[in-house]
C-alpha positions in Angstrom: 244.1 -19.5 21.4 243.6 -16.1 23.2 243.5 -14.6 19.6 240.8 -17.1 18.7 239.1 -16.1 21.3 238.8 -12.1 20.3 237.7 -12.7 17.1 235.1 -14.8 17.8 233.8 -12.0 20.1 234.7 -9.1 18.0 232.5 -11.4 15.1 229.6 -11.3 16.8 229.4 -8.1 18.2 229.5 -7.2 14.5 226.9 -9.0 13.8 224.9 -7.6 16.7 225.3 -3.8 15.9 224.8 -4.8 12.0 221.4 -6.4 13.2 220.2 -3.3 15.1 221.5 -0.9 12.7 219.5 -3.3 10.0 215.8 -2.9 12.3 216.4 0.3 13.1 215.2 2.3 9.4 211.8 0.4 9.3 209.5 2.1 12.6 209.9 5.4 10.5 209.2 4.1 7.2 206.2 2.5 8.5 204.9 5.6 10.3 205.4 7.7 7.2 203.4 4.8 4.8 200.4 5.1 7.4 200.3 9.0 7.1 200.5 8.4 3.4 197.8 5.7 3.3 195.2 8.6 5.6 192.3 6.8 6.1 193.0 3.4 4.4 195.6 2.1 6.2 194.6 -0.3 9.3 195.7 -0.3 13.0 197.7 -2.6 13.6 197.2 -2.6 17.7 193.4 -5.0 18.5 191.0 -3.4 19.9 191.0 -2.6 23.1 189.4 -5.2 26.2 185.7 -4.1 26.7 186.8 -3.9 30.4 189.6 -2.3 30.0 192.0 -0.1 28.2 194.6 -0.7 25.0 197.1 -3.8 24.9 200.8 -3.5 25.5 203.8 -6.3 26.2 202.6 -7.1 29.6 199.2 -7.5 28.7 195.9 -4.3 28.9 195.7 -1.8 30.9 193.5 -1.3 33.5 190.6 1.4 33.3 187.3 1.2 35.6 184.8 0.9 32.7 182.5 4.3 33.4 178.5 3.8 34.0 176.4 4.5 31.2 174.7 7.8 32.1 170.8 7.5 32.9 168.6 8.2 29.7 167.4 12.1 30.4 163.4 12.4 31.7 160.9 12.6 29.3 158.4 15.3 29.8 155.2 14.7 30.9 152.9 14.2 27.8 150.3 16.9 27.6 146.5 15.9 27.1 145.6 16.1 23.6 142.1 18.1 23.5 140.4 14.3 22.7 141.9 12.8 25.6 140.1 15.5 28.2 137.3 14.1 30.4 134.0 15.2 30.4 133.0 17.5 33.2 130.4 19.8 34.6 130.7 23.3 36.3 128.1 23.5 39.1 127.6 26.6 41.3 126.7 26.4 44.8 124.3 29.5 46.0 124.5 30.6 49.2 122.3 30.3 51.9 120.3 33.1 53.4 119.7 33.3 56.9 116.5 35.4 58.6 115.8 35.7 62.0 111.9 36.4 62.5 111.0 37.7 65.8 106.9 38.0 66.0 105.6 40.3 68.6 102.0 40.9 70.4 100.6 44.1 70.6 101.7 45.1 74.2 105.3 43.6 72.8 105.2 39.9 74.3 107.2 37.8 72.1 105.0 35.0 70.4 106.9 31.5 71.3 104.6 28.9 69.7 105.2 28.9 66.0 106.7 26.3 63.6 108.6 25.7 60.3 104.6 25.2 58.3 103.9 29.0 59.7 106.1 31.0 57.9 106.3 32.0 54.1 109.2 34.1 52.7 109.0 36.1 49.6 112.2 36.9 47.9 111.6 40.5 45.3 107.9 38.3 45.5 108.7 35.1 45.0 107.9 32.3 47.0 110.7 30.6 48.8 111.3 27.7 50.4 112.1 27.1 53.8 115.2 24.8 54.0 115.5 24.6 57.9 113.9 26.1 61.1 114.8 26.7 64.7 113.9 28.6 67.3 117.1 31.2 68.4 117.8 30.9 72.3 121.3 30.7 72.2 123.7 33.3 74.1 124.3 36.7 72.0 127.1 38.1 70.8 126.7 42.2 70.9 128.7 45.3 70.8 127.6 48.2 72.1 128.4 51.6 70.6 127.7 54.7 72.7 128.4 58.5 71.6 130.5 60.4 74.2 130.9 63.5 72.9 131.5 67.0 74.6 127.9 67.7 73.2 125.7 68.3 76.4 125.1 66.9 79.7 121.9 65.7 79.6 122.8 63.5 76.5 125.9 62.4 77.8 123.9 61.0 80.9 121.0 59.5 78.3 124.1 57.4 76.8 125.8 56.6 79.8 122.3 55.5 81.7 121.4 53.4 78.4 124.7 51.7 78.4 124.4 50.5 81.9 121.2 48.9 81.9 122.3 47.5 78.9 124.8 45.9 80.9 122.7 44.9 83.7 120.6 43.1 80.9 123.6 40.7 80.1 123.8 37.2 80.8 126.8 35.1 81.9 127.2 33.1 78.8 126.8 36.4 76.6 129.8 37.8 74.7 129.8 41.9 74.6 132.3 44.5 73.3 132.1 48.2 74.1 132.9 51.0 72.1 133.0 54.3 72.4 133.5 57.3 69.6 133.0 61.3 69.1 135.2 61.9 66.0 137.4 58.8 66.8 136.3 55.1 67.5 137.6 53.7 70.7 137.2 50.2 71.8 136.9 50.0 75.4 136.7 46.8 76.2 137.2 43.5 73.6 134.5 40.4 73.6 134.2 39.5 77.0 131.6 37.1 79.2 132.8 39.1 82.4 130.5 41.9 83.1 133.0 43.3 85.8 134.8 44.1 82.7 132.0 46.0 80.8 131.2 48.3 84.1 134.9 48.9 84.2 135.2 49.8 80.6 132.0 52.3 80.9 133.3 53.5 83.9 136.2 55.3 82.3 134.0 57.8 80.3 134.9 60.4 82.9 135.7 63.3 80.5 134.4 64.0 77.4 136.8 64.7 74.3 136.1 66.2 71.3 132.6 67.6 70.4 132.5 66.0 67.0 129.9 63.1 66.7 131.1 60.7 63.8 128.3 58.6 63.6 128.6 57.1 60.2 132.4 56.2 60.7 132.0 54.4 64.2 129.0 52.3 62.7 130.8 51.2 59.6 133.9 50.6 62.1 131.8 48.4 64.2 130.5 46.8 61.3 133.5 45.8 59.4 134.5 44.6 62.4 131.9 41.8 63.0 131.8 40.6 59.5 134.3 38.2 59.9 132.4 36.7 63.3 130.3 33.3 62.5 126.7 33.4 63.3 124.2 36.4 64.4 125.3 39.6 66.3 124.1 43.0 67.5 124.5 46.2 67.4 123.4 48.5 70.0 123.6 52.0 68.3 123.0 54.8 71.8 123.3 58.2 70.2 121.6 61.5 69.2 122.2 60.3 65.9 123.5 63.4 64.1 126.6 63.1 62.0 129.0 66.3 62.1 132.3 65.0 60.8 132.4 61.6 59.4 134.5 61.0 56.1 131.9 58.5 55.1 128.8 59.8 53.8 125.0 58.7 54.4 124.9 56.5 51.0 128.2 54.5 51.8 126.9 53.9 55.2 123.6 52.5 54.0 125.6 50.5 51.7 127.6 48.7 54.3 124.6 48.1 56.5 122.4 46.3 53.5 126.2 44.4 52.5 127.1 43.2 56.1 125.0 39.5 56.6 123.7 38.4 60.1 123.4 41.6 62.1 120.6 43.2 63.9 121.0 47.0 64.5 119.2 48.3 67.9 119.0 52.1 67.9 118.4 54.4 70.7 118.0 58.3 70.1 119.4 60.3 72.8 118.6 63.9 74.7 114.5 63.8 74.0 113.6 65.4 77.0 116.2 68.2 76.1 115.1 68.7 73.0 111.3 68.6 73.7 112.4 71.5 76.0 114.1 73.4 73.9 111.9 73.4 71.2 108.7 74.5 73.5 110.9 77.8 74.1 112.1 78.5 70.8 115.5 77.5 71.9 116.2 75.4 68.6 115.7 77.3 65.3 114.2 75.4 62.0 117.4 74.3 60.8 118.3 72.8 64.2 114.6 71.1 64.1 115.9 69.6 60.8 119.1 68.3 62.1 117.3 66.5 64.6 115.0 65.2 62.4 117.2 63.7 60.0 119.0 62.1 62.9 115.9 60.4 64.0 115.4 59.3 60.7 118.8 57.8 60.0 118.5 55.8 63.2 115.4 55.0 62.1 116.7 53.6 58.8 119.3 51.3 60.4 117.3 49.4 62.7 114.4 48.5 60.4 116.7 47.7 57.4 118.5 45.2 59.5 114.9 43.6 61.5 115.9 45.7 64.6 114.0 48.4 66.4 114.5 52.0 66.9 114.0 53.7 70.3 113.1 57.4 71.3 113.3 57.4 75.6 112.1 60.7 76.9 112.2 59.8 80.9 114.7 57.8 82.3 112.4 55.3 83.8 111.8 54.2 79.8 114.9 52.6 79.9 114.7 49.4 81.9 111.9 48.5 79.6 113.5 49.4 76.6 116.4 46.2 77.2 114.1 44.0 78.6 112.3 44.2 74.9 115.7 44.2 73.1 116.6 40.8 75.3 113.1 39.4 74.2 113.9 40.1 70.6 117.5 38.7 70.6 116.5 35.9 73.0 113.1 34.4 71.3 113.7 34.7 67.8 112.9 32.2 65.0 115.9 31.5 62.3 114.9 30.4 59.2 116.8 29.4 56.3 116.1 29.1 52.1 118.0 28.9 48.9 117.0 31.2 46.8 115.4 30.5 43.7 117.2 33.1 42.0 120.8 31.8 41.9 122.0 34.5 39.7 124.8 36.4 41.7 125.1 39.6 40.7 125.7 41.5 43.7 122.1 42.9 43.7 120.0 44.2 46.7 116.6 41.7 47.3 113.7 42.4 49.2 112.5 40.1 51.8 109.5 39.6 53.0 107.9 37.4 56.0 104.2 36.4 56.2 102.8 34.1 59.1 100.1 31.6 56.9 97.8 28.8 57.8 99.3 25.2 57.8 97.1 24.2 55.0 97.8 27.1 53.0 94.5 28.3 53.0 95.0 31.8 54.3 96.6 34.2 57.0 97.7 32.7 60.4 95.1 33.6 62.8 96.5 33.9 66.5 94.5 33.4 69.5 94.9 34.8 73.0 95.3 32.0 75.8 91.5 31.6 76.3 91.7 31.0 72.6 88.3 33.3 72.7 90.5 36.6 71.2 92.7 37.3 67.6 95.7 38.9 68.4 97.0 41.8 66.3 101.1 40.4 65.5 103.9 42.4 64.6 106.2 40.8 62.3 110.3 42.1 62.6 112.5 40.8 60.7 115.1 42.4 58.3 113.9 44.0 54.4 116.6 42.3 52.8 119.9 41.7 51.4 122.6 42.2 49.1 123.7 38.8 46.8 127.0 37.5 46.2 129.1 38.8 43.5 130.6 35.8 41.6 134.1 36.2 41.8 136.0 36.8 38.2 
């Protein structure tokens, strides 16, 4: 029985190993007839799950299925030349201001005018006026005074001129003092406190340098006010020779035509000095012509810019002298035109002013106040300007 037993056992482990050995030859014969067939030969594993990854005995394997990248930004379509709208370039000209300031013959300010008065001639053409008011707003000055290691009695001239200039002030007025021989010092900022202005004149004690740069202070000044909205002053108190600027007369001239909305007041100083001096042969020729020029220069800027040119020769003169230049600044008329000619080219035009009838048929006449006189009128305003440049 025990025998039977083994040999039933010993049979069919025989038949197990023959079975494995049987199964075992066929994985490499198939591998070899796939890499024989290349291409032809089918996969025998199914595709795998759209969710997940290839099949095996215990079902597919898991992979996170990965997001489908974005499509990439299409650039923005350019215009074809059809698909560009119609347009039109349109050039604004700019405005030009002019303050008008119309004076009697013993220099009382003439307060009764209106917009039908005036006529403004632009290189001779007739302009018109856009808008018209009469200036009594609070000024905005600097004053500019030479203090130089010249002489005495023109240092005192410039130091007397500057401080009834400041007793002239108002409260609401905005000043700035500034002071120069061959350098430009500012003395004092814009300022509505007059305590401020004394302060800043009293500190001219001691004359520097004996150089008088004229032409560079003024330009200075100038540049300096440009940028400020609206008009300003200048109050030029000098002898009005030049000895050792690095700008010369033309480039000055320049910037006084180029800079918009300033009125230059210039007061020559030293007359009595030099009257004396040239009675006793003091001055030679070429001293006479110094002078001379200087007078002429300071001339130049006042009228270019509609101001006025002083020449004192006693102190007493002065008092007067800034109760006319607070009549000018304080009773002017601004007018304002576009000009016809809107070509800017950066050219100098000449303005001119003319005080007509209402009804066009003539002159304006003026009348005293017993209406039974015509008054002879002085007409100050500035000769012109310079145009814009357009920008390229």
């Amino acid at each position: 029985m025990r025998t039977r037993t083994l040999a039933a056992y010993t049979l069919l482990l025989t038949l197990a190993l023959a079975l494995v050995f049987a199964s075992a030859p066929l994985a490499p014969v198939q591998a070899q007839s796939t890499q024989e067939s290349g291409s032809k030969a089918k996969p025998t594993q199914e595709p795998p799950p759209a969710a997940g990854g290839p099949s095996t005995d215990v079902g597919p394997i898991a992979i996170p299925k990965k997001k489908e990248d974005p499509p990439p930004a299409q650039p923005p379509r350019r215009r074809a030349p059809d698909d560009l709208p119609d347009y039109s370039l349109r050039v604004d000209v700019p405005l030009v201001n002019v303050d008008v300031l119309v004076l009697t013959k013993d220099r009382t300010p003439v307060t009764t005018l209106q917009k039908e008065h005036f006529r403004i001639l632009e290189d001779g053409a007739p302009q018109t006026v856009t808008s018209f008011q009469k200036s009594e707003a609070p000024i905005t000055a600097v004053l500019v005074v030479e203090f130089a290691s010249t002489n005495y009695n023109f240092v005192y001239d410039a130091l007397t001129a500057s401080y009834h200039f400041a007793g002239s002030l108002k409260p609401q007025d905005w000043v700035a003092v500034v002071s120069f021989d061959m350098k430009t010092t500012i003395l004092v900022d814009f300022t509505q406190d007059k305590r401020a202005i004394y302060n800043a004149l009293g500190s001219l004690r001691m004359p520097g340098f004996r150089e008088t740069n004229v032409f560079d202070a003024l330009y200075d000044t100038l540049d300096r006010v440009d940028g400020i909205e609206g008009r300003k002053y200048v109050i030029l108190v000098s002898r009005g020779i030049d000895t050792f600027s690095k700008l010369t007369l033309d480039r000055i001239l320049k910037k006084v035509k180029d800079t918009r909305d300033v009125t230059i007041f210039t007061i020559s100083t030293g007359e009595a000095l030099r009257m004396y001096a040239e009675s006793r042969g003091l001055i030679g020729p070429i001293g006479s012509l110094d002078f001379l020029q200087a007078d002429n220069q300071m001339k130049h800027f006042a009228t270019m810019t509609g101001g006025k040119w002083f020449k004192p020769r006693f102190e007493g003169q002065f008092p007067e002298i800034f109760r006319e230049i607070a009549a000018i600044t304080r009773n002017q008329y601004s007018l304002t035109y576009k000009p016809t000619n809107s070509t800017q080219d950066g050219s100098y035009r000449k303005i001119k002013v003319e005080l007509v009838a209402p009804d066009g048929s003539g002159p304006l006449k003026i009348m005293n106040e017993k209406n039974t006189k015509e008054l002879k009128v002085q007409i100050i305003a500035r000769e012109g300007y310079t145009a814009r440049r357009t920008v390229e």
